[in-house]
C-alpha positions in Angstrom: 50.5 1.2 -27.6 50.3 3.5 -25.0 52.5 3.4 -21.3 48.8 3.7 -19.6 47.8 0.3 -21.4 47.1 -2.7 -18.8 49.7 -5.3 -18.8 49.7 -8.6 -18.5 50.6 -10.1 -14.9 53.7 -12.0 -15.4 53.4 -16.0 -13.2 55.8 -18.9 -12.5 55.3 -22.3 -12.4 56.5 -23.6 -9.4 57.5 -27.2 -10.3 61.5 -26.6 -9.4 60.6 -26.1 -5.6 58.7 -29.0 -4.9 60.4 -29.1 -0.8 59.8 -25.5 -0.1 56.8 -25.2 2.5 53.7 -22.6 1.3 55.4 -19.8 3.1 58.5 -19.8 2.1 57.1 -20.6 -1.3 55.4 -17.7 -1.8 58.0 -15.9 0.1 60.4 -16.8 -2.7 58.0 -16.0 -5.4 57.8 -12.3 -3.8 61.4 -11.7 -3.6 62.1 -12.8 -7.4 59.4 -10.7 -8.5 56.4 -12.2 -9.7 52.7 -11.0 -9.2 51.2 -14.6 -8.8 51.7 -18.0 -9.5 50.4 -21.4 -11.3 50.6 -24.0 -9.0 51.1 -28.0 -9.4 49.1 -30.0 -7.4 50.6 -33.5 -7.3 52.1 -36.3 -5.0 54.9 -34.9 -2.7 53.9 -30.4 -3.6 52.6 -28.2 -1.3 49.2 -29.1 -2.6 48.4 -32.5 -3.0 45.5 -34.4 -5.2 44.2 -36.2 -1.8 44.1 -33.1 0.3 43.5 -30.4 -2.3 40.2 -29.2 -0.8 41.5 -28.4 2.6 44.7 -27.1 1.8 44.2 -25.0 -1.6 42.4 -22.6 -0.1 45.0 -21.7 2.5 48.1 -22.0 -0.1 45.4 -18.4 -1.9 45.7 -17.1 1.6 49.4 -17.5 1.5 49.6 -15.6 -1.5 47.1 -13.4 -1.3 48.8 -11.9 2.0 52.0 -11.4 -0.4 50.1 -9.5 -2.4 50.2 -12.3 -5.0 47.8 -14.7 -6.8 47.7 -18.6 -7.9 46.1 -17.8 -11.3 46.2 -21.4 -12.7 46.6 -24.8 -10.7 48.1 -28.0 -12.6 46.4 -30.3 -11.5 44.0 -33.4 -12.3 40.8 -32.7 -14.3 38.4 -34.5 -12.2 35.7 -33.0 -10.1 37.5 -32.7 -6.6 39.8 -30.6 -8.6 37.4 -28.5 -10.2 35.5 -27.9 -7.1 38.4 -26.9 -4.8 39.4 -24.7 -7.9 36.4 -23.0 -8.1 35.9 -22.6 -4.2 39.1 -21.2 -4.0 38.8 -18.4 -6.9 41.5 -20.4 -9.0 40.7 -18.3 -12.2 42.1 -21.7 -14.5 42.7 -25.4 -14.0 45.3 -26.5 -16.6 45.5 -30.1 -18.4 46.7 -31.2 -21.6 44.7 -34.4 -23.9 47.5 -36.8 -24.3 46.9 -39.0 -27.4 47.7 -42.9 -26.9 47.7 -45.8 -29.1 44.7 -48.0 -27.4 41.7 -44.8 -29.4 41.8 -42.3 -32.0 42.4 -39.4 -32.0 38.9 -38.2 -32.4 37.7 -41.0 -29.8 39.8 -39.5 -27.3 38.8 -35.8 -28.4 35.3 -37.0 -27.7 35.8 -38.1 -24.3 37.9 -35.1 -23.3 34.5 -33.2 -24.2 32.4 -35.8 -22.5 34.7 -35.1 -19.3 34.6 -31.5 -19.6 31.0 -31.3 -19.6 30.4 -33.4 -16.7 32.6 -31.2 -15.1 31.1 -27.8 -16.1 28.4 -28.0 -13.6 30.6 -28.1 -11.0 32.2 -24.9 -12.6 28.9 -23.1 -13.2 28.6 -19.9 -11.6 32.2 -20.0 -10.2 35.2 -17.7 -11.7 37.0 -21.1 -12.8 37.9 -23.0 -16.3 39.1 -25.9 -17.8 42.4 -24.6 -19.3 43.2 -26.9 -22.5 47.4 -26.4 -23.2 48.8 -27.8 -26.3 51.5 -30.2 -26.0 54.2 -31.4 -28.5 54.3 -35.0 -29.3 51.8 -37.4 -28.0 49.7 -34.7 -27.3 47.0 -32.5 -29.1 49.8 -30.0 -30.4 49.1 -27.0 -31.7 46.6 -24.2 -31.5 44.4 -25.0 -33.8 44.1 -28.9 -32.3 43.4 -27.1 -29.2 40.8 -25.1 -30.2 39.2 -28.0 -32.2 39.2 -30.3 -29.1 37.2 -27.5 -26.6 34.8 -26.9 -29.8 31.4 -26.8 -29.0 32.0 -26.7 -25.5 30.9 -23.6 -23.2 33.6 -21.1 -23.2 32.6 -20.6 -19.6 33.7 -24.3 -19.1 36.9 -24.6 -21.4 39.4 -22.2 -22.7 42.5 -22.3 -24.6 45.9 -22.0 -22.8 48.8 -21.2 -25.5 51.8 -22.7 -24.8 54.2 -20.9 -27.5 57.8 -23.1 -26.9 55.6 -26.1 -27.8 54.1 -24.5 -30.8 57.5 -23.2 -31.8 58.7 -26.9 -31.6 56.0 -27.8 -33.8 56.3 -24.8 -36.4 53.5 -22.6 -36.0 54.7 -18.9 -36.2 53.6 -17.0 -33.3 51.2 -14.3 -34.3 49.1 -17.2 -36.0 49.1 -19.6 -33.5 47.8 -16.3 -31.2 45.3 -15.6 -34.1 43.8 -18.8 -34.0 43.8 -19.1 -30.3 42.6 -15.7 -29.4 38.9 -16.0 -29.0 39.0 -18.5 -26.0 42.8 -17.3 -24.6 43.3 -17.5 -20.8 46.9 -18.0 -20.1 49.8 -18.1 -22.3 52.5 -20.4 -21.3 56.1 -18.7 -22.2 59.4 -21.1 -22.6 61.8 -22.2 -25.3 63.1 -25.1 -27.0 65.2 -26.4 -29.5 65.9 -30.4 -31.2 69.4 -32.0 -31.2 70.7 -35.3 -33.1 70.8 -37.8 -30.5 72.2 -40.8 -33.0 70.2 -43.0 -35.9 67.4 -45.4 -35.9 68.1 -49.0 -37.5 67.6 -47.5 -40.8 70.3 -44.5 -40.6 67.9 -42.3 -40.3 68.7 -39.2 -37.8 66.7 -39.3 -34.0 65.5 -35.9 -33.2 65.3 -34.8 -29.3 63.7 -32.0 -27.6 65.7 -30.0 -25.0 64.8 -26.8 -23.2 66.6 -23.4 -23.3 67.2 -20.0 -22.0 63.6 -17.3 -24.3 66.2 -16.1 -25.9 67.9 -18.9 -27.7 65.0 -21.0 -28.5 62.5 -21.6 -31.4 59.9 -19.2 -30.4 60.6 -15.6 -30.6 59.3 -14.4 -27.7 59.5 -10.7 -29.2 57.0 -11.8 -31.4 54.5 -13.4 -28.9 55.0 -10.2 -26.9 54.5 -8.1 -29.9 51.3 -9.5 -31.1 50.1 -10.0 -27.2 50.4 -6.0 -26.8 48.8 -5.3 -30.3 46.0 -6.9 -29.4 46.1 -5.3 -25.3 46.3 -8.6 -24.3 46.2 -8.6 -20.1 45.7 -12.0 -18.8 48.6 -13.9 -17.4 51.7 -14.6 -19.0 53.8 -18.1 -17.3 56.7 -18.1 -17.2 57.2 -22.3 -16.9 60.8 -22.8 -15.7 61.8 -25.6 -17.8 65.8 -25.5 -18.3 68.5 -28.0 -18.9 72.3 -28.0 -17.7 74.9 -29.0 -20.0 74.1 -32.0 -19.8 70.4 -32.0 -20.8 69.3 -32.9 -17.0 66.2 -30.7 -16.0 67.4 -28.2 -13.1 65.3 -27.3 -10.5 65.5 -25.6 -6.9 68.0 -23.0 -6.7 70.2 -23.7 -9.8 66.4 -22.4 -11.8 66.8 -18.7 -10.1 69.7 -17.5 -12.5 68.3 -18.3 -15.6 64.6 -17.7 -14.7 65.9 -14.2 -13.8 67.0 -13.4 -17.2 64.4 -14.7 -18.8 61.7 -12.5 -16.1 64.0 -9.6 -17.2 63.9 -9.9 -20.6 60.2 -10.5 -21.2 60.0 -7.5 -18.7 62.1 -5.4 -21.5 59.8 -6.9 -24.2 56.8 -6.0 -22.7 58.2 -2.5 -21.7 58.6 -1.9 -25.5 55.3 -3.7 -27.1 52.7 -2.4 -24.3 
C-alpha cells in the first residue's frame, strides 16, 4: 500500500453521552478526534424515535459545521426512520435481526426481507441503506448469516455492516469473515471481547459470559481487520463502538469512556498508519 491510498474515516458511537446536548456533543467528538459519528436515536438521546424528522436534520448541521459527519444512525427500521435518514443524507441506518423463540429462524429471516422491501421505496433514489450488523447470541451472528439474511434483496436497499468483536466471539477469523462480507460492506464496526466462567449450571457444567475489553486485549486482532481492510483499499467508515467494562464488569460511559477510547483511537490510528 501506498501513503497516497484513501483511508477509511474513523467514527464513534455515541451511546456513553446520552446527557450531552447536540453541541457539545459534537463539540466533544471534535476535540477527541474523530471525522464523524454514528448516532443512536432512542428514548432520552439527542435524537429521539418521536421527533427524529425534525431534529435529525439539525443534529447533520451540527456536525457538518464541525467539519464532521453522522455516517450511520442506530435507530428503528421502520419508515419514519428511513425517511428522516434518507432526507438527511444518513449514508446507513443500522439494525441487527434478533432471533426469538415464538418463529424460526428462517420465518424471521423472511420477514426481515419482507420489512426491508417495504422500506426500500422509501430509500429509492436517496444516498441511504439498511445496514444489517451481526450480533452474537440471539442474533443472526456471523458474516455469512448476514449476508444470507439481505440475500436477494437490492444492494441499494440492504448492506452488510461487520461487526468484527462479535465475530471474534463467535470464531470467525477476520480476513474470512471480511471475505465473505465484502461484496455488500458499508461500515465495519471495531471492538473487543473476551468470555469468563461465571459459575455452573445444575449439571456442573461451566456458564460462559461475555465482557468487553480494551482492541488490544480481545478476541479479534484488530491488526488483522486493519490489514486485510488496507489490502483490499477499503475507505468506508470504520466505528469505533465504545463498549468497555470496569473491574467490575459494569458498562462505563460518559467521561470514564475517553481514556480507553483514546488508546483504542490511537492504536487503530498506528494500525492503519502501517496497513494503508
Amino acid at each position: 500500500m501506498t501513503s497516497s491510498q484513501t483511508t477509511p474515516p474513523i467514527t464513534v458511537f455515541t451511546k456513553p453521552w446520552q446527557h450531552l446536548d447536540i453541541s457539545a456533543l459534537a463539540d466533544l467528538i471534535a476535540d477527541l478526534g474523530f471525522n464523524g459519528i454514528e448516532l443512536p436515536v432512542r428514548p432520552g438521546f439527542q435524537v429521539e424515535p418521536d421527533t427524529i424528522q425534525d431534529t435529525l436534520g439539525n443534529a447533520v448541521k451540527v456536525f457538518k459545521d464541525r467539519g464532521l459527519s453522522i455516517y450511520s444512525v442506530a435507530g428503528d427500521l421502520d419508515v419514519k426512520t428511513a425517511r428522516a435518514c434518507a432526507a438527511a443524507g444518513v449514508p446507513v441506518l443500522r439494525t441487527m435481526l434478533k432471533i426469538t423463540p415464538e418463529k424460526t429462524y428462517h420465518e424471521h429471516v423472511d420477514a426481515f426481507r419482507k420489512q426491508c422491501q417495504e422500506i426500500g421505496d422509501v430509500l429509492e433514489g436517496s444516498e441511504t441503506t439498511i445496514g444489517l450488523q451481526n450480533h452474537c447470541d440471539e442474533f443472526v451472528t456471523s458474516s455469512i448469516g448476514m449476508m444470507q439474511a439481505i440475500e436477494g434483496l437490492s444492494t441499494d436497499t440492504a448492506t452488510a455492516v461487520l461487526d468484527v468483536g462479535h465475530t471474534g466471539l463467535d470464531g470467525e477469523l477476520e480476513e474470512i469473515a471480511i471475505d465473505i462480507a465484502w461484496s455488500r460492506l458499508s461500515l465495519v464496526n471495531l471492538k473487543n471481547a473476551i468470555r469468563y466462567p461465571d459459575g455452573k449450571d445444575e449439571f456442573g457444567a461451566t456458564i460462559w459470559k461475555r465482557t468487553w475489553v480494551p482492541g488490544r486485549e480481545g478476541y479479534t486482532s484488530w491488526n488483522k481487520v486493519i490489514a486485510e481492510l488496507g489490502r483490499r483499499s477499503y475507505s468506508l467508515p470504520i466505528c469505533i463502538t465504545c463498549e468497555y467494562k470496569d473491574e467490575e464488569r459494569r458498562g462505563l460511559s460518559g467521561n470514564d469512556v475517553i481514556p480507553p477510547l483514546k488508546d483504542d483511537l490511537a492504536f487503530l490510528q498506528e494500525l492503519i498508519n502501517k496497513h494503508y
